[in-house]
C-alpha positions as a Markdown table, in Angstrom:
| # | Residue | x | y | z |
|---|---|---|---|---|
| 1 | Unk | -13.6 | -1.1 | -12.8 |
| 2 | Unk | -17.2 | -1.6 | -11.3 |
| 3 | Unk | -17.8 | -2.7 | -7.6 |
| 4 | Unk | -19.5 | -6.0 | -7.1 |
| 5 | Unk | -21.9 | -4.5 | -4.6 |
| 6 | Unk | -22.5 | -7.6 | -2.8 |
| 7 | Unk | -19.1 | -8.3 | -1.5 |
| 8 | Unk | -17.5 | -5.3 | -2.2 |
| 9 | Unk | -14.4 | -6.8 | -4.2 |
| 10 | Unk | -12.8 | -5.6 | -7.1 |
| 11 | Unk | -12.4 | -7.2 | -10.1 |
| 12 | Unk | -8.7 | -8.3 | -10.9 |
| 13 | Unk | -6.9 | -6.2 | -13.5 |
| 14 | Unk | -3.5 | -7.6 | -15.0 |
| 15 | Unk | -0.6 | -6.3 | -12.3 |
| 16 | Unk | 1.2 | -3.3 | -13.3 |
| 17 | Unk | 4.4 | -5.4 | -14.2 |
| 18 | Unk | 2.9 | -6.7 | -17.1 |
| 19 | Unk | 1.0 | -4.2 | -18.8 |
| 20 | Unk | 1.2 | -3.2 | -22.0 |
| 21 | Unk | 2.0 | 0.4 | -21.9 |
| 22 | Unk | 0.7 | 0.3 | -25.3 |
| 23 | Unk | -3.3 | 0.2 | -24.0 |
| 24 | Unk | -4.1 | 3.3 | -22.2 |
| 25 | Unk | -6.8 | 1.7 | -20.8 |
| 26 | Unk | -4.9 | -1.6 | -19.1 |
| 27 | Unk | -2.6 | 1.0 | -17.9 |
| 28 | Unk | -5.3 | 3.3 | -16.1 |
| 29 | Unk | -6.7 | 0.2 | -14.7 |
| 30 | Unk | -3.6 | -1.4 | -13.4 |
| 31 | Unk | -2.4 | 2.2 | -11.9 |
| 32 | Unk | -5.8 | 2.3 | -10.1 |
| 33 | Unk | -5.4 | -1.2 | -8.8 |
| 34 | Unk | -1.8 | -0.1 | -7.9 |
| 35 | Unk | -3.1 | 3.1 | -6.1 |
| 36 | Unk | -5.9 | 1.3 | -4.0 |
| 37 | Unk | -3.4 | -1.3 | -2.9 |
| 38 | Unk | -0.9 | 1.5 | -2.0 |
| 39 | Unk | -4.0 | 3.1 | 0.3 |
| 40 | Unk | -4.5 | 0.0 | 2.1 |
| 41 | Unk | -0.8 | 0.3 | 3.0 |
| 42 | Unk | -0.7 | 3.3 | 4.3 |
| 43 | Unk | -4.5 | 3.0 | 6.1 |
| 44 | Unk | -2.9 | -0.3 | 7.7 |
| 45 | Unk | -0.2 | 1.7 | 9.1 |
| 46 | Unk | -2.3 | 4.2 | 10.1 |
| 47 | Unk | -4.1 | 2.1 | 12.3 |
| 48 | Unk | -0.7 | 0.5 | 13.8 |
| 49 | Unk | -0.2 | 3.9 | 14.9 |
| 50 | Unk | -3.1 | 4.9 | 16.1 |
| 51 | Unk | -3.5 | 1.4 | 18.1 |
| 52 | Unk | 0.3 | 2.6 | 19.4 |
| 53 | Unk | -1.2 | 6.0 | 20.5 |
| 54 | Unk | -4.1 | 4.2 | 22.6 |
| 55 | Unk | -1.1 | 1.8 | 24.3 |
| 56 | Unk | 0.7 | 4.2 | 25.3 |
| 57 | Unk | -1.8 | 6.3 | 26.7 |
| 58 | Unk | -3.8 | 2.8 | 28.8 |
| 59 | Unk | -0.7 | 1.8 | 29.6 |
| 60 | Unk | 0.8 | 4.8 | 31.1 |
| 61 | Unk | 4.5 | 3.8 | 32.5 |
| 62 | Unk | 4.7 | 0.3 | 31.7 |
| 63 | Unk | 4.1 | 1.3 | 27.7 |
| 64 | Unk | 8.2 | 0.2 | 27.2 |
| 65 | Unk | 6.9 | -3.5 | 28.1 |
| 66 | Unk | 3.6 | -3.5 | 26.9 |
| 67 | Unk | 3.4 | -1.4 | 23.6 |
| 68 | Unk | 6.4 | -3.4 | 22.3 |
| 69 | Unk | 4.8 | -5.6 | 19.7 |
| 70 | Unk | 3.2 | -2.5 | 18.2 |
| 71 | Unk | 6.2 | -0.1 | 18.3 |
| 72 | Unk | 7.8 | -3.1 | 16.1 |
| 73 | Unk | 5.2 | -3.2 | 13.6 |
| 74 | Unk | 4.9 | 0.6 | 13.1 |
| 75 | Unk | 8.6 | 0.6 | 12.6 |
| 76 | Unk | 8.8 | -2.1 | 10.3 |
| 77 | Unk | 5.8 | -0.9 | 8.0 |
| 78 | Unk | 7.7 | 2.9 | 8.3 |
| 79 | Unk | 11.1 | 0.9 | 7.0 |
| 80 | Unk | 9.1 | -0.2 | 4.1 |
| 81 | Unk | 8.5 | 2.9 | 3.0 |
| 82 | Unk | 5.3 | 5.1 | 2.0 |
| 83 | Unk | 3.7 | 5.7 | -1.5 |
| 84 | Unk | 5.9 | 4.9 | -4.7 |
| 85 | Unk | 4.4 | 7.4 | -7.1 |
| 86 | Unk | 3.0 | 5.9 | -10.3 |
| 87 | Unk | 5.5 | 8.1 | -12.5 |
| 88 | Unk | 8.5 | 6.7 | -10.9 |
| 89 | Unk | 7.1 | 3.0 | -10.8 |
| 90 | Unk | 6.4 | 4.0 | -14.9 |
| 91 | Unk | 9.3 | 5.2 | -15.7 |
| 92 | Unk | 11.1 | 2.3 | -13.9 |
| 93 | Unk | 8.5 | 0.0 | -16.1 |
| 94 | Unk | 9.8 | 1.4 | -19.5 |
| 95 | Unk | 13.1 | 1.4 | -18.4 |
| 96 | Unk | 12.8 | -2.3 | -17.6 |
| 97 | Unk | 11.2 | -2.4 | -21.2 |
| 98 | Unk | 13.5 | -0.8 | -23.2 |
| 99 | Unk | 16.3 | -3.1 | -21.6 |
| 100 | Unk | 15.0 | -6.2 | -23.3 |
């Protein structure tokens, strides 16, 4: 899918969950959409991290009250979990497919 280049937005593909995995080419576009928001995940908690990093440095010994809000984050977005490969969320996709 092209970039707009004046705002920088993607256009909207149909979500993974209800592609037909009959067109190869929905299915490439959805697993690239599904990708891209997967990297945005992991940048966000990337920068959680690296904001954590910094606190703890400026902050020296009173990180334990100060750094709180960000040590909750980070462990809340590392709960969630990192990248779901695109085989397993397929294969879960046909499974759910073959089931109805």
């Amino acid at each position: 899918m092209p970039v707009d280049p004046e705002n920088r937005k993607w256009a909207g593909v149909t979500p993974v969950q209800q592609v037909d995995l009959n067109d190869p080419i929905a299915v490439l576009e959805a697993r690239d959409q599904h990708l891209r928001q997967e990297w945005v995940e992991v940048m966000k908690t990337k920068i959680i991290r690296e904001k954590l990093v910094r606190c703890y440095k400026r902050e020296g010994v009173n990180h334990v009250d100060n750094c709180t809000h960000l040590v909750e984050a980070y462990v809340d977005r590392l709960k969630r979990g990192g990248i779901k490969s695109w085989r397993q969320f397929n294969r879960e996709q046909q499974q759910a497919q073959a089931e109805h």
